[in-house]
C-alpha positions as CSV (number, residue, x, y, z in Angstrom):
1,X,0.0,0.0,0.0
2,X,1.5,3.6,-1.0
3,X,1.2,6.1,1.8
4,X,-1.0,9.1,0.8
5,X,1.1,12.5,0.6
6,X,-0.8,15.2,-0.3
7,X,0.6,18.3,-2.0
8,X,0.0,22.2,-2.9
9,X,1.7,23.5,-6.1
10,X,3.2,27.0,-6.2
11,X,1.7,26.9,-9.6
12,X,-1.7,28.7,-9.4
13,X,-4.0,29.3,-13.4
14,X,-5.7,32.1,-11.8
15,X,-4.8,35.1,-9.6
16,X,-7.3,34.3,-6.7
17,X,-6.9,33.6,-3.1
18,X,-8.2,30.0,-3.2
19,X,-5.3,28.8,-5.6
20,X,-2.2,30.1,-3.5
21,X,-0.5,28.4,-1.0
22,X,-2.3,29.2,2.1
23,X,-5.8,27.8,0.6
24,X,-4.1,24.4,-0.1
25,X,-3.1,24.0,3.0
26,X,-6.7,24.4,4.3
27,X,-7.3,21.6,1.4
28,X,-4.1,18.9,2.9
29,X,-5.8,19.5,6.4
30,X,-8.9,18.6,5.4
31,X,-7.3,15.6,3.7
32,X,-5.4,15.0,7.1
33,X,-8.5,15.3,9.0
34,X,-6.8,17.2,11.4
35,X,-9.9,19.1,12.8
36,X,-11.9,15.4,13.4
37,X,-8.5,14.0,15.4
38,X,-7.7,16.6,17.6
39,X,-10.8,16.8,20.2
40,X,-9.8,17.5,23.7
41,X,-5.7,17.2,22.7
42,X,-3.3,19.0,23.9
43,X,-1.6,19.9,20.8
44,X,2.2,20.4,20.2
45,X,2.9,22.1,17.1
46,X,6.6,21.7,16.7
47,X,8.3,24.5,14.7
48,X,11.1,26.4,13.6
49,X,10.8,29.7,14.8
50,X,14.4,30.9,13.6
51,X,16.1,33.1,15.6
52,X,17.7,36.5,15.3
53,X,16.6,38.4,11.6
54,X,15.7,35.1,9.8
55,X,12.7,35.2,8.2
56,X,12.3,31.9,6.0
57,X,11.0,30.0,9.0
58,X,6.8,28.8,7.8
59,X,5.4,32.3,7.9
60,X,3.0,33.6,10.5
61,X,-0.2,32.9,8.3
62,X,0.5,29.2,7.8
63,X,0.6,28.8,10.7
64,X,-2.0,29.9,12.3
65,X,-4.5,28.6,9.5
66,X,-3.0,25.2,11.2
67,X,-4.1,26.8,14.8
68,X,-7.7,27.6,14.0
69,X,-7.9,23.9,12.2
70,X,-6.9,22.4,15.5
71,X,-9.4,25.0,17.9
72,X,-12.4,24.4,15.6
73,X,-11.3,21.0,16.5
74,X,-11.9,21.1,19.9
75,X,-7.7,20.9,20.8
76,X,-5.9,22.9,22.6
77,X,-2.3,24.5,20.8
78,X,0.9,25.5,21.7
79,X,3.7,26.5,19.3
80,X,7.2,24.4,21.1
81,X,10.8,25.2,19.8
82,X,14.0,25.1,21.8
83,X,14.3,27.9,24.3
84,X,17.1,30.1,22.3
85,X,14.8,30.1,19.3
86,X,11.7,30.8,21.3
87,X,13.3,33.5,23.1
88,X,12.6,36.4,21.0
89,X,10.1,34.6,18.3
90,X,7.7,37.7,18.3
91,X,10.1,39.7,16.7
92,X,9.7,37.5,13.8
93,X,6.2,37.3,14.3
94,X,5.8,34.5,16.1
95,X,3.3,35.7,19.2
96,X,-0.1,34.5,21.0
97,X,-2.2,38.0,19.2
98,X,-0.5,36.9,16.0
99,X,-0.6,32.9,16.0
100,X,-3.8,32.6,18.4
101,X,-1.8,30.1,20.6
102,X,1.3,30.3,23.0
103,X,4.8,30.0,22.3
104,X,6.8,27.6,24.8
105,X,10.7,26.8,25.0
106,X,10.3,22.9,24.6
107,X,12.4,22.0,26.9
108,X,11.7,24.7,29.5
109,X,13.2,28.6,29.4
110,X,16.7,26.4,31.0
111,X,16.3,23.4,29.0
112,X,16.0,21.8,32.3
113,X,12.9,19.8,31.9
114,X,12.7,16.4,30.0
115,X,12.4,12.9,30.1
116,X,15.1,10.4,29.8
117,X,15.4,7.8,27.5
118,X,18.2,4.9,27.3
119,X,19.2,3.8,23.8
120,X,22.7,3.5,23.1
121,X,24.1,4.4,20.0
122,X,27.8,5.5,19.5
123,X,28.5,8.2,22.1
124,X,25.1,9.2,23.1
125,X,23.4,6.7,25.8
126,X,20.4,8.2,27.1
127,X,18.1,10.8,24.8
128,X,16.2,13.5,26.4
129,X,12.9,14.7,25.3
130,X,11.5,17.7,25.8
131,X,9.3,17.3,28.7
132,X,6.5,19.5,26.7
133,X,6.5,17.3,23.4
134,X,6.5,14.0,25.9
135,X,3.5,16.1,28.1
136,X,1.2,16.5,24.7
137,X,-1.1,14.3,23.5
138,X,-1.1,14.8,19.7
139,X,2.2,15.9,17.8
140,X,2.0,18.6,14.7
141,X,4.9,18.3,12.8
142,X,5.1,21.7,11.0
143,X,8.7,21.6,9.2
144,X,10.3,24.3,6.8
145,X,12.3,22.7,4.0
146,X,16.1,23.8,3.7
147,X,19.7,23.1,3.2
148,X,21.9,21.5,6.3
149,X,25.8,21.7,6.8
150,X,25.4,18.3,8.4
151,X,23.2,16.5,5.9
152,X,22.5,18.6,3.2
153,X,19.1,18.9,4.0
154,X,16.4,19.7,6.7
155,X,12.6,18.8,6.7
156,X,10.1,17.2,8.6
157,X,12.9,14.3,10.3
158,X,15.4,16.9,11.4
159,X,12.0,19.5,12.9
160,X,11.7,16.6,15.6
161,X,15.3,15.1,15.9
162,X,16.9,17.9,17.6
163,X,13.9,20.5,18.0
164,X,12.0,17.9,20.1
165,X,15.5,17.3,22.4
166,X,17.3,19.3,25.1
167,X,20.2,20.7,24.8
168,X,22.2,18.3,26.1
169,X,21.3,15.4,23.5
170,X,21.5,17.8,20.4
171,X,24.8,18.6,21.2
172,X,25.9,14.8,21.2
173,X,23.8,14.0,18.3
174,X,26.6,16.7,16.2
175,X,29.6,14.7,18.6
176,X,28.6,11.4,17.1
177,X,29.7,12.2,13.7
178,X,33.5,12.0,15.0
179,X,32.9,8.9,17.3
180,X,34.4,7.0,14.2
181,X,38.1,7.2,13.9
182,X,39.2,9.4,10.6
183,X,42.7,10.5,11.9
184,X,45.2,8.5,11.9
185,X,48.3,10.2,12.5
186,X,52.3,9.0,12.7
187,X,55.5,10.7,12.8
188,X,54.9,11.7,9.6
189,X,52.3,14.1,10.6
190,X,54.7,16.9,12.2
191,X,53.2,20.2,12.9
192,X,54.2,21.3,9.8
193,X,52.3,18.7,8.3
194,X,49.2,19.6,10.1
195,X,49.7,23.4,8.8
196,X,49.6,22.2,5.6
197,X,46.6,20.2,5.9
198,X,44.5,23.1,7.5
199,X,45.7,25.8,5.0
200,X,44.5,23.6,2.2
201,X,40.9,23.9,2.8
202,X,39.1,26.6,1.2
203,X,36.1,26.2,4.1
204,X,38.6,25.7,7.2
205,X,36.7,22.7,7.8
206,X,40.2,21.0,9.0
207,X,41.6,22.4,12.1
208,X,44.4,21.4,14.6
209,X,42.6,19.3,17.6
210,X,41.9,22.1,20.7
211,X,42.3,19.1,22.8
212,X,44.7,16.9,21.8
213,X,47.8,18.7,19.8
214,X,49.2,16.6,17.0
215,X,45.7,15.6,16.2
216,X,43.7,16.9,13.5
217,X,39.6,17.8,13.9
218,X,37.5,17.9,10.8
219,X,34.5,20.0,11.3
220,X,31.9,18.0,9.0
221,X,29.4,20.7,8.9
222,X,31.9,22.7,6.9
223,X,33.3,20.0,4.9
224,X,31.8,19.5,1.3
225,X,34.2,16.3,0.8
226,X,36.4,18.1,-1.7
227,X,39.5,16.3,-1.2
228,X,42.1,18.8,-1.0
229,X,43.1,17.8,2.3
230,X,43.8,14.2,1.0
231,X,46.2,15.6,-1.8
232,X,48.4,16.7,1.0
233,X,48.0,14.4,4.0
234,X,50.3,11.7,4.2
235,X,48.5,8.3,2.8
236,X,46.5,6.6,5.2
237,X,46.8,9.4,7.8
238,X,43.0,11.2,6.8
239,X,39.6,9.1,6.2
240,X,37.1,11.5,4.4
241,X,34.1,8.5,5.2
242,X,30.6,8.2,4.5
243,X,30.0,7.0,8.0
244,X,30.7,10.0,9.9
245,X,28.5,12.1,7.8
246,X,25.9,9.2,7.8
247,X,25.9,8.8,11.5
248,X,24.9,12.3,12.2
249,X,21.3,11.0,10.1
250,X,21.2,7.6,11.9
251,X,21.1,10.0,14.9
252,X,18.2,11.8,13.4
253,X,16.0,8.9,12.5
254,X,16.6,7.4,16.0
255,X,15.7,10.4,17.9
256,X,12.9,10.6,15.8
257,X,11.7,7.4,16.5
258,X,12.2,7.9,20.7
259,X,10.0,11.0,19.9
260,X,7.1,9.5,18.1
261,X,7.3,6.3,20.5
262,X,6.0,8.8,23.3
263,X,2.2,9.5,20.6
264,X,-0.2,6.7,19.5
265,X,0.2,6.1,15.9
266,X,-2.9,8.2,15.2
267,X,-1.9,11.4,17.1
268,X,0.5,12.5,14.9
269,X,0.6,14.8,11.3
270,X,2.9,16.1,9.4
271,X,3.0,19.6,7.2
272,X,6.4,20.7,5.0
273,X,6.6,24.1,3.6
274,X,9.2,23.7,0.5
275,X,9.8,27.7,-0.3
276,X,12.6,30.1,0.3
277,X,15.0,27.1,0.7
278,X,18.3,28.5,1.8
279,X,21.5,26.7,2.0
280,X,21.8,26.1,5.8
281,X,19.6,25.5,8.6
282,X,17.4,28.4,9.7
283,X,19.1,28.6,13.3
284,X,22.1,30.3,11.5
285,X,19.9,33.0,12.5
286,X,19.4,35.0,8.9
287,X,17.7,34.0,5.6
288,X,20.1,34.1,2.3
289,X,18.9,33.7,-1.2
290,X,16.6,30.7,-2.1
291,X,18.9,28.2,-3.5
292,X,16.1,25.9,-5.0
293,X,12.7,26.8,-6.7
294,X,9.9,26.8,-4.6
295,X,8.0,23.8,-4.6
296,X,5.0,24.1,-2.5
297,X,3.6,22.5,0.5
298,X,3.0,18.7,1.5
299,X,1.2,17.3,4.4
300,X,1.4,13.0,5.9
301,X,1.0,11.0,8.5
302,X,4.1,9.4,7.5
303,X,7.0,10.7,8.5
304,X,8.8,8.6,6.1
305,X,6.4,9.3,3.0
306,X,6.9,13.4,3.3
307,X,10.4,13.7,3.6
308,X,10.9,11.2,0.8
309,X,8.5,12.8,-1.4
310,X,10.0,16.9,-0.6
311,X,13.1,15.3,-1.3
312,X,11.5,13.7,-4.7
313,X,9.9,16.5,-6.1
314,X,12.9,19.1,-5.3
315,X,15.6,16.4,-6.6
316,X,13.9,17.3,-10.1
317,X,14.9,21.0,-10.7
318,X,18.4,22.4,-10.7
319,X,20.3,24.2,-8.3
320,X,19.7,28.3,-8.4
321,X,23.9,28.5,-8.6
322,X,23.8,32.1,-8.9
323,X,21.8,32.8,-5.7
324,X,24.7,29.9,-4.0
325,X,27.1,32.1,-1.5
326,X,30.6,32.6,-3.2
327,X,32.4,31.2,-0.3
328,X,30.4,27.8,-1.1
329,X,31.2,25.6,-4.2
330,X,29.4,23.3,-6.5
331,X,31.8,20.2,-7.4
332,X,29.3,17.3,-7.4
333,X,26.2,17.3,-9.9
334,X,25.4,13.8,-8.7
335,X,22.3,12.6,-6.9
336,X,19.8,15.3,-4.7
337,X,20.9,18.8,-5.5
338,X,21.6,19.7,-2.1
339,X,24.0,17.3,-2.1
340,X,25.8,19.0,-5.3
341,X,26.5,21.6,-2.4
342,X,27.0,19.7,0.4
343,X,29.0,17.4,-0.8
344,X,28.9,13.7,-2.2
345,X,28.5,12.1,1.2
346,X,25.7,14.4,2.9
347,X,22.9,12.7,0.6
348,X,20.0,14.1,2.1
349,X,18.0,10.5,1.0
350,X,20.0,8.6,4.4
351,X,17.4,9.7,6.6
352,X,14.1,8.6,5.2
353,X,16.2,5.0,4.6
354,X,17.3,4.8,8.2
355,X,13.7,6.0,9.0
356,X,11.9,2.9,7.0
357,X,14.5,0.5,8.3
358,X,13.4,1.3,12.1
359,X,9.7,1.0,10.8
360,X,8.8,4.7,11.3
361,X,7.0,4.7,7.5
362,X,7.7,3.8,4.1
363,X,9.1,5.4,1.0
364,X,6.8,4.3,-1.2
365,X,4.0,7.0,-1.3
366,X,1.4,8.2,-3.4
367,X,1.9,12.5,-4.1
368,X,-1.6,13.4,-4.8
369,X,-1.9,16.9,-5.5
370,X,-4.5,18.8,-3.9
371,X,-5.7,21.1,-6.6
372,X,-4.1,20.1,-9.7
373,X,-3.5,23.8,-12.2
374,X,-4.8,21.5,-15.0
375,X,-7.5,21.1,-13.5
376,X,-8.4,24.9,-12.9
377,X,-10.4,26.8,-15.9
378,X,-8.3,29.5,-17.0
379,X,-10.0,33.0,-16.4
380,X,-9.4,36.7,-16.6
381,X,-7.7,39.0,-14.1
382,X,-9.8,39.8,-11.8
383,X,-10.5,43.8,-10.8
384,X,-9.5,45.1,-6.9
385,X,-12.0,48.2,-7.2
386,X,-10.1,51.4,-5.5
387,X,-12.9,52.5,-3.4
């Protein structure tokens, strides 16, 4: 069976209200059935809010169309982020008056309150949950699509994975990407050596190790995989591997999984707004040139489904290379886009694999589009009278 993603196109035939992107959203709830579910829930809608002057986040109108579905419903909403996003969110337009429901730190204003959860994997042995996702009884997944440093990309897995944790556990979740071994230095690998190494790369992704001199420390959200580091490391002394890049999104899909363990099956949705997608995460904390073409908005109850089918739909245009920061480089036109600027190991499709393997959904799906343009009877302009 193909799990049901529905979608909104940008693409509207007529210059009305009711084809935009705000009206199909009202359509993919309605689909969802959000409004029938939610009766006396306490509602978590999990966010980006950004932080500092980023504005790409889901913009104020989405969601609060998503608030009012859940209050005609009979739920109760609350916006949740981490504390340092929250902090400030009605600068960006992210208040009660505006939204119609309250904006919480997830984990408490001192990321203090959580619940623990034991799963070993790699460095990280217990996971902790932000006590307000764990407290609510039905989970809205409201993600904006983007580029990541760490994966190349950032949907609907990565809105829980480390927006749904404290503090504590997002940080180790970024450590486990070096708990695999990719130095390997000898007396070969003198301090001049090490110089050499570090000056090479263009993104100073390669530093000297602040703890351990004579050691080298590859900062993988910087690192696009470009190899120039290899051309002057001694052989065998510098692994560039796939698994420390891929660990950081087994770590997303296992997180995810503690998360949605803590709702019933049925008390969960999931809503992805794929415009203004900029190169990095939005917690850089400002909003750079769209780097892909807008392609609309998609809603699931598979976790699994949506982010394979965002990654689908936006794997099929180019990237916009002349809105890409100078300081980043194409050198890759292989697989996902995102990964052309990434690099060749941050393919943004690891997630939504490690995701079905741990039985979270499936990545088989079914897009069905919500109001299809060729569908829509071409009309005139309409007329805005001026009085």
């Amino acid at each position: 069976m193909l799990h049901p993603v529905y979608f909104g196109s940008p693409r509207q035939a007529r210059l009305e209200a009711k084809e935009t992107l705000p009206a199909k959203l009202d359509l993919i709830l309605d689909r969802l059935h959000l409004r029938d579910r939610v009766k006396g829930e306490t509602v978590a809608i999990k966010m980006h809010t950004g932080n500092n002057i980023g504005y790409s986040t889901v913009h104020p109108v989405f969601v609060r169309k998503v608030v009012q579905a859940i209050k005609a419903g009979g739920g109760k909403p609350f916006i949740a982020d981490v504390n340092w996003d929250t902090a400030g969110a009605e600068e960006r337009g992210y208040s009660t008056e505006t939204l119609g429901c309250p904006v919480y730190p997830a984990a408490g204003p001192d990321e203090k309150y959580f619940y623990t959860h034991a799963r070993p994997f790699k460095n990280i042995q217990n996971w902790k949950i932000a006590g307000l996702i764990e407290d609510a009884t039905f989970l809205v997944n409201l993600s904006h699509v983007k580029g990541h440093p760490s994966c190349s990309f950032g949907a609907a897995f990565k809105n829980l994975a480390l927006g749904c944790m404290a503090g504590e556990t997002r940080s180790a979740m970024h450590d486990a990407m070096h708990y695999d071994r990719y130095w390997f230095g000898d007396e070969r690998t003198d301090a001049a050596t090490c110089q050499r190494i570090a000056a090479v790369c263009p993104q100073a992704a390669i530093v000297e190790d602040k703890h351990t001199p004579g050691e080298m420390h590859l900062h993988f959200e910087q690192c696009n995989q470009c190899g120039r580091c290899l051309q002057v490391a001694p052989p065998g002394s510098l692994k560039i591997d796939p698994v420390n890049f891929h660990t950081f999104q087994e770590a997303c899909a296992i997180s995810v999984s503690l998360v949605l363990s803590t709702f019933a099956p049925d008390k969960v949705a999931h809503i992805s707004l794929a415009t203004h997608m900029t190169p990095v995460c939005d917690c850089f904390g400002f909003t750079g040139m769209p780097i892909l073409p807008d392609a609309g908005i998609f809603g699931s109850d598979d976790i699994v489904a949506i982010d394979q089918a965002v990654l689908d739909v936006t794997g099929r245009t180019p990237l916009i290379e002349e809105n890409i920061p100078t300081s980043m480089e194409v050198h890759t036109r292989e697989g996902h886009p995102l990964r052309w600027l990434h690099g060749p190991h941050k393919d943004p499709y690891c997630v939504t694999e490690y995701g079905e393997k741990l039985g979270l959904g499936s990545r088989q799906y079914e897009l069905i589009d919500v109001l299809p343009v060729e569908q829509i009877e071409r009309a005139p302009m309409g007329y805005i009278p001026a009085r």
